[in-house]
DSSP file (Angstrom, degrees, kcal/mol; ACC not computed):
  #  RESIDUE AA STRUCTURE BP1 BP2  ACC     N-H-->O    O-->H-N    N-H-->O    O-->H-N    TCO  KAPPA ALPHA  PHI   PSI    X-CA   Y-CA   Z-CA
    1    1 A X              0   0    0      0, 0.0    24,-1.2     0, 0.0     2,-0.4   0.000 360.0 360.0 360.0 151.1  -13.8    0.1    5.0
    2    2 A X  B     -A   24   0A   0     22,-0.2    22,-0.2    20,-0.0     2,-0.1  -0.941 360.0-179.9-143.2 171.7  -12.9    3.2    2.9
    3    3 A X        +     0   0    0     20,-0.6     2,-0.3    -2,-0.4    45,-0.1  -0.354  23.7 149.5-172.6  97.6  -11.2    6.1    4.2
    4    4 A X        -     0   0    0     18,-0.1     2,-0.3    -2,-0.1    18,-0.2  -0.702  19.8-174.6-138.6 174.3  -10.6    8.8    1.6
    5    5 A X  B     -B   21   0A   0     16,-2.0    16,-0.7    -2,-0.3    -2,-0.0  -0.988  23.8-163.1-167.5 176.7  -10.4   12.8    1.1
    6    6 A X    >   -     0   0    0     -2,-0.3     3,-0.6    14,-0.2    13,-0.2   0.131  64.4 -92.6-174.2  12.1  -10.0   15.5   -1.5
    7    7 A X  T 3  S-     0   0    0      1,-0.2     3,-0.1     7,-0.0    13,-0.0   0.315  76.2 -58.1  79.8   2.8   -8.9   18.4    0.8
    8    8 A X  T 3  S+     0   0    0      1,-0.3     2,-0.2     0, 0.0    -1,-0.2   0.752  97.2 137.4  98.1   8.0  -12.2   20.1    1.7
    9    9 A X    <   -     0   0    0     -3,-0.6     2,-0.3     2,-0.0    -1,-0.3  -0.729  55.7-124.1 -67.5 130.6  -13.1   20.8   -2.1
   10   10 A X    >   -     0   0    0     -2,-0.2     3,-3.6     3,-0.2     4,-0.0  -0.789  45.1 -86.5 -92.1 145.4  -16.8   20.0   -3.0
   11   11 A X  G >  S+     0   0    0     -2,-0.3     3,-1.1     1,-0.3    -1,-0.1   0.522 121.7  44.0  13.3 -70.0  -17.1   17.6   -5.9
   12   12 A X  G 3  S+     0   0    0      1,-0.2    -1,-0.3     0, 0.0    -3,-0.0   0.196 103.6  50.2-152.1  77.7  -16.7   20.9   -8.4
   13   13 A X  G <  S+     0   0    0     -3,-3.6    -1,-0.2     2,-0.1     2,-0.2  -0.199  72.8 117.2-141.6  47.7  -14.6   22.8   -7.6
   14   14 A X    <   -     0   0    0     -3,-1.1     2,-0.1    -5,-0.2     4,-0.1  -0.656  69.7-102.7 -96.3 163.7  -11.6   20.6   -7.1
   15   15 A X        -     0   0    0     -2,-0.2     3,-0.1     2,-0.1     4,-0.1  -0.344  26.0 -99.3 -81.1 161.4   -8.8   21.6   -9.7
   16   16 A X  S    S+     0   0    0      1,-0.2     2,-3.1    -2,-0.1    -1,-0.1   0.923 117.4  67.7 -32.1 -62.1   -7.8   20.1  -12.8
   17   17 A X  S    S-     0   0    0     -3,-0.0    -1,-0.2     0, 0.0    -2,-0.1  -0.084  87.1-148.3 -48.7  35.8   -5.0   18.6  -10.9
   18   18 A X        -     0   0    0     -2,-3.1     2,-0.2    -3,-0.1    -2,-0.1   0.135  20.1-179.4 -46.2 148.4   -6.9   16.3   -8.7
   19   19 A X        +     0   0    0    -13,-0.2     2,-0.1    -4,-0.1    21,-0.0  -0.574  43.9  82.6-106.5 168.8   -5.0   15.8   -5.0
   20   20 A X        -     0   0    0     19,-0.2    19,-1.3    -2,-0.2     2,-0.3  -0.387  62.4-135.6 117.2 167.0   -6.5   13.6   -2.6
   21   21 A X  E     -BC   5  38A   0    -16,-0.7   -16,-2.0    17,-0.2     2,-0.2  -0.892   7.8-142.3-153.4 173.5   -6.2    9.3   -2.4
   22   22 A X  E     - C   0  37A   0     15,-0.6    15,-3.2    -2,-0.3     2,-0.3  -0.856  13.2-168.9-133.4 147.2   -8.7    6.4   -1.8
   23   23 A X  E     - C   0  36A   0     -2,-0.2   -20,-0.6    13,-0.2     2,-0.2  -0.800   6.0-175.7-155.7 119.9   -8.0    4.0   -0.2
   24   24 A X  E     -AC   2  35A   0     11,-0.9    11,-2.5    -2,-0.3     2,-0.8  -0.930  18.3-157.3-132.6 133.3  -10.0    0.9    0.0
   25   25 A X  E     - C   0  34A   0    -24,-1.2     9,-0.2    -2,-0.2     2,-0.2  -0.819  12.7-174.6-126.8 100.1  -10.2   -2.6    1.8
   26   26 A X  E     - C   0  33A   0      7,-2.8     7,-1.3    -2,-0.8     2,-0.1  -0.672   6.0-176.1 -88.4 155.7  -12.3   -5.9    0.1
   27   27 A X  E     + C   0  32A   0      5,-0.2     2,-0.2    -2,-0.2     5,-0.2  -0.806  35.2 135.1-134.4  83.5  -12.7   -9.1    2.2
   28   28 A X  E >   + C   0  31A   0      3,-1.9     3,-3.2    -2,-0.1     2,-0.8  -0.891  60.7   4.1-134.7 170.3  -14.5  -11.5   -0.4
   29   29 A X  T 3  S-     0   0    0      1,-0.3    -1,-0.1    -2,-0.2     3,-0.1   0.155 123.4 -52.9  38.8  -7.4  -14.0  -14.5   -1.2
   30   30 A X  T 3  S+     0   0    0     -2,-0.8     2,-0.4     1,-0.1    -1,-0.3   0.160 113.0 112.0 120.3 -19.4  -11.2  -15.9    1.1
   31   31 A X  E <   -C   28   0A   0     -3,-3.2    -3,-1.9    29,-0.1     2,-0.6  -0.886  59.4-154.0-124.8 141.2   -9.2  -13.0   -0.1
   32   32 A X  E     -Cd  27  62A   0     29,-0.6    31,-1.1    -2,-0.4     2,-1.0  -0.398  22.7-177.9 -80.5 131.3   -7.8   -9.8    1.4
   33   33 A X  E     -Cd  26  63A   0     -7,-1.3    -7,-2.8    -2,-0.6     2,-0.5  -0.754  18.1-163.0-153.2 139.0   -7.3   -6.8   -1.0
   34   34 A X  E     -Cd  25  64A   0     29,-2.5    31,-2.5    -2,-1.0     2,-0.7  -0.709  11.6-164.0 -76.1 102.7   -5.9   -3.1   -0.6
   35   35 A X  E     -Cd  24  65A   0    -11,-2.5   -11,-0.9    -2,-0.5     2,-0.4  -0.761   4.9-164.7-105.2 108.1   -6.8   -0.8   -3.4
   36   36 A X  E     +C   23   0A   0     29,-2.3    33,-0.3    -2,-0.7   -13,-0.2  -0.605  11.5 177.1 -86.3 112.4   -4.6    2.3   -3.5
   37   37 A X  E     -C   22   0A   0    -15,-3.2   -15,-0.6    -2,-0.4    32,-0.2  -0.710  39.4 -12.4-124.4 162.6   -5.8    5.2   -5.6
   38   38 A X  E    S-Ce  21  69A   0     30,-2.0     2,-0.9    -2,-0.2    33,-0.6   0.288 103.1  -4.0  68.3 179.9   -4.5    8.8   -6.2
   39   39 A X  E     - e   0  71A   0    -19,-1.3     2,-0.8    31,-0.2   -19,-0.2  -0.529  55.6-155.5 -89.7 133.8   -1.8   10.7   -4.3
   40   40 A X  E     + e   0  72A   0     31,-2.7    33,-1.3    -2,-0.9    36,-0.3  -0.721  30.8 148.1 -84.9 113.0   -0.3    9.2   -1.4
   41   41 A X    >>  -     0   0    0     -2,-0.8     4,-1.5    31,-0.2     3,-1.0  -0.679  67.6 -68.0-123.6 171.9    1.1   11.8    0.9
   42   42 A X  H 3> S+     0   0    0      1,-0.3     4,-0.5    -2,-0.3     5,-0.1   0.388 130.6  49.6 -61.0  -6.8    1.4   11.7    4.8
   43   43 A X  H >> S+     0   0    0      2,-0.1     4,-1.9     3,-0.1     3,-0.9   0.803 111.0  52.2 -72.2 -52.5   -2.5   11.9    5.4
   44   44 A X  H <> S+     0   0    0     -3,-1.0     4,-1.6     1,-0.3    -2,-0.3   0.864 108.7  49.1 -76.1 -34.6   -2.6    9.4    3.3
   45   45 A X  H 3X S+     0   0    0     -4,-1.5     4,-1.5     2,-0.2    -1,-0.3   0.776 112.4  46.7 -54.9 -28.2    0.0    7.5    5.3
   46   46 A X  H << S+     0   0    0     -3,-0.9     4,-0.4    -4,-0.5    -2,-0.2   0.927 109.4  48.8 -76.1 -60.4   -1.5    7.9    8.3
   47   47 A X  H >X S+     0   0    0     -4,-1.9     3,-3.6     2,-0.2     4,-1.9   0.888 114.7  57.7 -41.3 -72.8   -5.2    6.8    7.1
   48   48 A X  H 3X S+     0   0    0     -4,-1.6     4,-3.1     1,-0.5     2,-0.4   0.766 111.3  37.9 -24.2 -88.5   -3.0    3.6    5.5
   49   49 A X  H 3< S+     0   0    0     -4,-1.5    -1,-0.5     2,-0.2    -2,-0.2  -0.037 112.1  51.5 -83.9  45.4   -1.6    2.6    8.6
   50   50 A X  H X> S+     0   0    0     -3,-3.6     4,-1.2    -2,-0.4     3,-0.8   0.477 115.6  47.7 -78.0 -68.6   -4.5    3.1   11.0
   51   51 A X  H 3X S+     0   0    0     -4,-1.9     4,-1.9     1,-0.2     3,-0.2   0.856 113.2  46.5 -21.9 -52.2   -6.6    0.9    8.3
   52   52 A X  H 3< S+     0   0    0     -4,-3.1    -1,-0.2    -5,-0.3     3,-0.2   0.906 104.5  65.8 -73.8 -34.2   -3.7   -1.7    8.2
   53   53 A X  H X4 S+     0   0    0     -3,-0.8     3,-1.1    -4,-0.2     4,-0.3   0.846 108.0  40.4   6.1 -76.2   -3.8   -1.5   12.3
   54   54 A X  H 3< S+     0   0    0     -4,-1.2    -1,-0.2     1,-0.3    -2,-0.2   0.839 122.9  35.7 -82.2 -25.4   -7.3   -3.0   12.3
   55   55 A X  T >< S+     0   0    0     -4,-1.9     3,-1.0    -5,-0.3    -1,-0.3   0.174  81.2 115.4-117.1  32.4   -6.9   -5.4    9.7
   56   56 A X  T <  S+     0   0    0     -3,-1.1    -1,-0.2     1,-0.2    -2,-0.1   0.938  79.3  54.4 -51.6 -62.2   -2.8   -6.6   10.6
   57   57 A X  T 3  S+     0   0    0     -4,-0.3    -1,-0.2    -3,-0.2    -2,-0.1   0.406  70.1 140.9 -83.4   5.6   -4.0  -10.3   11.5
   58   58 A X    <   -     0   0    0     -3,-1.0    -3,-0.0     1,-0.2    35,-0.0  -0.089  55.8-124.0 -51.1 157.9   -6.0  -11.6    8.8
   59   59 A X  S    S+     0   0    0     33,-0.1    34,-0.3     3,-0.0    -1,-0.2   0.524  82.6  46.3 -83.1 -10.5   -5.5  -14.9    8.1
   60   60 A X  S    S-     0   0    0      1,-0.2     2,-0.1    32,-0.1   -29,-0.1  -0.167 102.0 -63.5-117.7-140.5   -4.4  -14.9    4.4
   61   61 A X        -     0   0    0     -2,-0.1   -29,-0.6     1,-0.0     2,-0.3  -0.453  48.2-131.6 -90.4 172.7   -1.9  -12.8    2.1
   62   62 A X  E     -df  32  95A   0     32,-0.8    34,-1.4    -2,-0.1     2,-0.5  -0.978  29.9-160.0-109.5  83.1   -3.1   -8.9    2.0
   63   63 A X  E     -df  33  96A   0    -31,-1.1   -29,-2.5    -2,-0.3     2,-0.7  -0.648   4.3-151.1 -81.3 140.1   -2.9   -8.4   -1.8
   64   64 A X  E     -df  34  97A   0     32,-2.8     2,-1.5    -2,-0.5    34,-1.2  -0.729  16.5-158.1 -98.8 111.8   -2.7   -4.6   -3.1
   65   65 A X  E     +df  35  99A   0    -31,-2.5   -29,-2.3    -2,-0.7    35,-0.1  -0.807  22.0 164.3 -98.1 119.8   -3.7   -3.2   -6.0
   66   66 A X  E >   + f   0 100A   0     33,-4.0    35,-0.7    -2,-1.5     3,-0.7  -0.161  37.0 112.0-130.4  30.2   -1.7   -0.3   -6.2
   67   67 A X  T 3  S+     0   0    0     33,-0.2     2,-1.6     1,-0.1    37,-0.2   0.930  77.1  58.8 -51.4 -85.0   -2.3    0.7  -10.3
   68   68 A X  T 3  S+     0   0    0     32,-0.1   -30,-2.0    33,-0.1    -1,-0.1   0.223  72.9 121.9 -51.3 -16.7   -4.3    3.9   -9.4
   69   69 A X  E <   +e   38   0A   0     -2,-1.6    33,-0.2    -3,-0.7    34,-0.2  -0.307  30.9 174.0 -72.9 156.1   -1.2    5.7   -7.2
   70   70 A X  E    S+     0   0A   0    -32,-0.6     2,-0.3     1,-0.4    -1,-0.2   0.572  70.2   8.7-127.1 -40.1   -0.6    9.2   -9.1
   71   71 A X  E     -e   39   0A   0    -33,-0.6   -31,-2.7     2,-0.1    -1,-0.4  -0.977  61.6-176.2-166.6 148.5    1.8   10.3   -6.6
   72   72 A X  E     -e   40   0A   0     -2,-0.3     2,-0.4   -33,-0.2   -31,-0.2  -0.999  22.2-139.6-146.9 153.9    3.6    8.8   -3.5
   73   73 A X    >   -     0   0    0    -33,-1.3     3,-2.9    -2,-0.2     2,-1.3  -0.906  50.5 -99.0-112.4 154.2    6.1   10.8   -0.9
   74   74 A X  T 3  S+     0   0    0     -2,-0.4   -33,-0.1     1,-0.3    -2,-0.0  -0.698 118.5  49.1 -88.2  86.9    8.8    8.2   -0.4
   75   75 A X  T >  S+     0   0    0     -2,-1.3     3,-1.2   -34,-0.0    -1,-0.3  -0.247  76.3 100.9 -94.9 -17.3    7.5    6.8    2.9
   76   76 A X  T X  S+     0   0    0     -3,-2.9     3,-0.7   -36,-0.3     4,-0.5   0.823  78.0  57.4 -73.0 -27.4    4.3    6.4    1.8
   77   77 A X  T >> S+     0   0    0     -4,-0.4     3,-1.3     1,-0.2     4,-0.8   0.950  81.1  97.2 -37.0 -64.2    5.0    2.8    1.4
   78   78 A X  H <> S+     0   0    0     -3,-1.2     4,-1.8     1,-0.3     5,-0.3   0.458  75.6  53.8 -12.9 -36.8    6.1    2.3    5.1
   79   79 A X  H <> S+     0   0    0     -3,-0.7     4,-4.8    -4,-0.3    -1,-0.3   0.946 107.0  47.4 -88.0 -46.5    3.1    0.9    6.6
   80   80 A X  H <> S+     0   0    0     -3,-1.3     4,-1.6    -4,-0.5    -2,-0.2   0.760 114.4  56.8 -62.3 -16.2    2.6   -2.0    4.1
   81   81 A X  H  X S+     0   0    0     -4,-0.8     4,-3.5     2,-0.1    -1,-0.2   0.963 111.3  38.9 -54.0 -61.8    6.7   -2.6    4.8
   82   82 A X  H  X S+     0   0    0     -4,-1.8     4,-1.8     2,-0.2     5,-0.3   0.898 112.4  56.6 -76.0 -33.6    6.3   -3.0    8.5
   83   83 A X  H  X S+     0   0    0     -4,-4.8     4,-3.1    -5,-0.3     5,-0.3   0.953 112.8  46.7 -32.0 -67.2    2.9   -5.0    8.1
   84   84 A X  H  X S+     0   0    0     -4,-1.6     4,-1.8     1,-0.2     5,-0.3   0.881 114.7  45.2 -35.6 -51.7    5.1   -7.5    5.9
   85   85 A X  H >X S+     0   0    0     -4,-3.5     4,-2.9     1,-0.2     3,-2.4   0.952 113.1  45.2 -60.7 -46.3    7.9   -7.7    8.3
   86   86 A X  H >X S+     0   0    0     -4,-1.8     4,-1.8     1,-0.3     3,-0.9   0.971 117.6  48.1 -63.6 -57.5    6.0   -8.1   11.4
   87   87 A X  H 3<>S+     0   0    0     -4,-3.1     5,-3.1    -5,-0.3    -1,-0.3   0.669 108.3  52.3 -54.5  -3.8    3.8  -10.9    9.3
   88   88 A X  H <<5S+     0   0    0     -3,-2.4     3,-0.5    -4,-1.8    -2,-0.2   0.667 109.1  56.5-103.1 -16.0    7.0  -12.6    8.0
   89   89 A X  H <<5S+     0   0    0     -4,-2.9    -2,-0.2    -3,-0.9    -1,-0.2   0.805 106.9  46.3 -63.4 -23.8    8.1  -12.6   12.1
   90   90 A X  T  <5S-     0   0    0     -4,-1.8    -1,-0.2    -5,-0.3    -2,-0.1  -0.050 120.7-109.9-119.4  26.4    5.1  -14.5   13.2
   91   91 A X  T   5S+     0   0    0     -3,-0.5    -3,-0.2     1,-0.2     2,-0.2   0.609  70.3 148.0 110.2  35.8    5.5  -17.0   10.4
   92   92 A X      < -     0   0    0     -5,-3.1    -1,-0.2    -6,-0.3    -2,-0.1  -0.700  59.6 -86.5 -91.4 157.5    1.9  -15.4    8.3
   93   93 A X        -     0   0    0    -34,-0.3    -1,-0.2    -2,-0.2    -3,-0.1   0.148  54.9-122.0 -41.1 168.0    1.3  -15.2    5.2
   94   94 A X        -     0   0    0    -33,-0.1   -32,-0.8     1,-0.1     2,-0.3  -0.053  19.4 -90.0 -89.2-163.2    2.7  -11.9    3.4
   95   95 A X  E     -fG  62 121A   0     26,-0.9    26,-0.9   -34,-0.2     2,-0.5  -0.709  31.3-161.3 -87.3 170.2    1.7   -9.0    1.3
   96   96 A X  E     -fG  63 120A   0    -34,-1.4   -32,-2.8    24,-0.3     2,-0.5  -0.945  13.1-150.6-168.3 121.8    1.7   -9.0   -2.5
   97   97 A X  E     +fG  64 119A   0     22,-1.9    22,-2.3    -2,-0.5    21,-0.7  -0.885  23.6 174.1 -78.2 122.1    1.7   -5.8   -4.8
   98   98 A X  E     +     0   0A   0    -34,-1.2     2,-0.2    -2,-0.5   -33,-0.2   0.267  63.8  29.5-108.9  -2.8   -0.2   -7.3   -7.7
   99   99 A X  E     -f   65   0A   0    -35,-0.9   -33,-4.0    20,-0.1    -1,-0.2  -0.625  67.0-174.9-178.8 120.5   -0.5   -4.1   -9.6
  100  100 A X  E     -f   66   0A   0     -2,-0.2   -33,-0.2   -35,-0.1     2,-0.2  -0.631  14.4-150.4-105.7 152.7    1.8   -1.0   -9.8
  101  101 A X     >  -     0   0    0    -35,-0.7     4,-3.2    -2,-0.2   -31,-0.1  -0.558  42.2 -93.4-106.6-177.7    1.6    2.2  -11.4
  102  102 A X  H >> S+     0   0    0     -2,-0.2     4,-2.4   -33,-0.2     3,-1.5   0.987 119.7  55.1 -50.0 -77.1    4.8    4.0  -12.5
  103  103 A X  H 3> S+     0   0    0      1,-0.3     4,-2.8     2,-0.2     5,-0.3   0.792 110.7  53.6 -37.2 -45.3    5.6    6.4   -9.4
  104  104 A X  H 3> S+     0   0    0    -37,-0.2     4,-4.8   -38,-0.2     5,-0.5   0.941 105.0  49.8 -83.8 -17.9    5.5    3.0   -7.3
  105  105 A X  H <X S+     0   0    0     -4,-3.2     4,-0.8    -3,-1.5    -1,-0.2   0.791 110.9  48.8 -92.0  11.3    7.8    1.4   -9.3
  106  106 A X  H  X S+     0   0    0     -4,-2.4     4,-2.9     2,-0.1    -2,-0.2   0.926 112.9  50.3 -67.9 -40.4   10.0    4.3   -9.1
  107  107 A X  H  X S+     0   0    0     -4,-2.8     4,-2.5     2,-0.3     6,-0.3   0.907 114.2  40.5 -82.0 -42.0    9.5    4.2   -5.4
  108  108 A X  H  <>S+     0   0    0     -4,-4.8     5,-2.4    -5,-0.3    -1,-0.2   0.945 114.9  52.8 -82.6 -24.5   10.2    0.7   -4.9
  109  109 A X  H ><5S+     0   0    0     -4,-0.8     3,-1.3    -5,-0.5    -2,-0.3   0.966 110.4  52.6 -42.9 -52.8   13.2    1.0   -7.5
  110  110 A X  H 3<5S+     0   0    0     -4,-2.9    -2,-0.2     1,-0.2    -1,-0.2   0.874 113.3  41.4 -44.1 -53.3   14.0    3.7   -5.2
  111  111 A X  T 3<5S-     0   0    0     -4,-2.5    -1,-0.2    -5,-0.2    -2,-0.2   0.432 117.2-103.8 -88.9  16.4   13.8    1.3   -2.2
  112  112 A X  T < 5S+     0   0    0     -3,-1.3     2,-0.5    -5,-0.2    -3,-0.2   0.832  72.1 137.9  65.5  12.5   15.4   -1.5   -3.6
  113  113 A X      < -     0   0    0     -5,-2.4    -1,-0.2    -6,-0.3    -2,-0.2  -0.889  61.0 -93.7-131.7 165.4   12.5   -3.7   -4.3
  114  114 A X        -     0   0    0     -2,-0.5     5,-0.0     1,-0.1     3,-0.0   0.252  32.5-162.9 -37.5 160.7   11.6   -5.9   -7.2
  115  115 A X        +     0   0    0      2,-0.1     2,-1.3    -7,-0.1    -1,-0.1  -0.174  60.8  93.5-123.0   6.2    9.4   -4.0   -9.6
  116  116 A X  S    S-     0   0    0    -11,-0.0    -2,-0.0     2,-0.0     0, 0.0  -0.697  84.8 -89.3 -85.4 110.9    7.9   -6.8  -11.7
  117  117 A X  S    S+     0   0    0     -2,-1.3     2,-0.2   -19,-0.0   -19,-0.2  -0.421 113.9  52.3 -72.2 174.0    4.2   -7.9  -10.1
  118  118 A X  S    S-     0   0    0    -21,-0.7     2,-0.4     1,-0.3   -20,-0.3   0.756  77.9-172.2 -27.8 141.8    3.3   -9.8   -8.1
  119  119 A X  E     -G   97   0A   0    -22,-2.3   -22,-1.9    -2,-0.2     2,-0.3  -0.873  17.6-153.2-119.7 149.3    6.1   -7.9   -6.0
  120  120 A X  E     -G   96   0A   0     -2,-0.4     2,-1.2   -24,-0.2     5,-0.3  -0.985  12.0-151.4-113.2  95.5    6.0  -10.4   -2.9
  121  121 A X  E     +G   95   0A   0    -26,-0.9   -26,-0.9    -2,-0.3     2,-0.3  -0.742  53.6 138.9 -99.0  98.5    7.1   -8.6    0.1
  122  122 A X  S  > S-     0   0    0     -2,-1.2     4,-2.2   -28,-0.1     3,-0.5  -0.790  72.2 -70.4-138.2 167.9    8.4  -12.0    1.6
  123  123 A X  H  > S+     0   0    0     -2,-0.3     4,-6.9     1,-0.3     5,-0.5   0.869 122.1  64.9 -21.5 -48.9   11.0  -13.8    3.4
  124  124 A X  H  > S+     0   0    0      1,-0.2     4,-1.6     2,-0.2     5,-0.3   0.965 113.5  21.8 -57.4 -63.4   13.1  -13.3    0.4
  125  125 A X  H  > S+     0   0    0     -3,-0.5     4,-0.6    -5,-0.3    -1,-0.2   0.841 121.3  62.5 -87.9 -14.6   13.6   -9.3    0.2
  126  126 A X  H  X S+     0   0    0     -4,-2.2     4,-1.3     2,-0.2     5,-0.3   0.887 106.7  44.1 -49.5 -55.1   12.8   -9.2    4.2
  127  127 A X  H >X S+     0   0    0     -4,-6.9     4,-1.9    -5,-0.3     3,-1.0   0.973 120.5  44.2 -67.2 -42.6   16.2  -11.6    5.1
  128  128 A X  H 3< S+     0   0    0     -4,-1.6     4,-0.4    -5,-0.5    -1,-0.2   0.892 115.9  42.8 -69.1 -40.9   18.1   -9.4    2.6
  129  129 A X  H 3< S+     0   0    0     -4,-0.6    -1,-0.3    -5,-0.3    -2,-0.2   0.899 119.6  41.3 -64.5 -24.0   16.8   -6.3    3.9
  130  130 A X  H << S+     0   0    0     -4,-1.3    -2,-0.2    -3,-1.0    -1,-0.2   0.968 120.1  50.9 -87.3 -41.8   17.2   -7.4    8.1
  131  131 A X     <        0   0    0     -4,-1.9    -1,-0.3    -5,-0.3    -2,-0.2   0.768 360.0 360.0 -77.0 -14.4   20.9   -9.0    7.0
  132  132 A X              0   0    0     -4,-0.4    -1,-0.3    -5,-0.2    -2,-0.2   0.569 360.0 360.0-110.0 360.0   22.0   -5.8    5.1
């Protein structure tokens, strides 16, 4: 599945500045994985969780590669939170950041979580978070 946009620019005659995200969903091998490109901004949140919407019950972790983010509005996160939580209520595996770019570890610095990857959005920073 892809679901991406670039504001209605054709190919060239987008600005120097590219805007726009990609945002893209592999199922190979036994594993699921998110790759998150460009800026994420509230289209880009929305596209994010409808995508995560169809594929919330797979059966293994939903790892993310999130190198590629340029730009993030601090929500843009939000839907890969509330996946985690809901999968760490119904006892599934989690999500796993396996590769950040700066802006998201500002943003998860921002939000209070770990910034080394794998960042594990797991039992661990979920009880802290539901207890605080």
């Amino acid at each position: 599945m892809r679901s991406s946009t670039f504001f209605d620019h054709p190919p060239l005659a987008m600005p120097v500045d590219v805007q726009g995200y990609n945002i893209e969903f592999d199922q190979s091998e036994g594993q699921a994985t998110l790759t998150l490109v460009g800026d994420l901004s509230g289209a880009a949140t929305d596209a994010l969780r409808g995508l995560l919407g169809c594929i919330a019950d797979g059966p293994g972790e939903l790892h993310v590669d999130a190198g590629g983010v340029l730009g993030a509005d601090l929500d843009a996160f939000d839907p890969l939170l509330e996946l985690a939580r809901e999968r760490w209520r119904q006892d599934q595996p989690g999500v796993v950041l396996d590769s950040l770019s700066e802006t998201v570890r500002d943003l998860l610095d921002a939000l209070g979580i770990p910034t080394q990857p794998p960042v594990e959005l797991d039992a661990d920073w979920l009880s802290s978070e539901v207890a605080s």
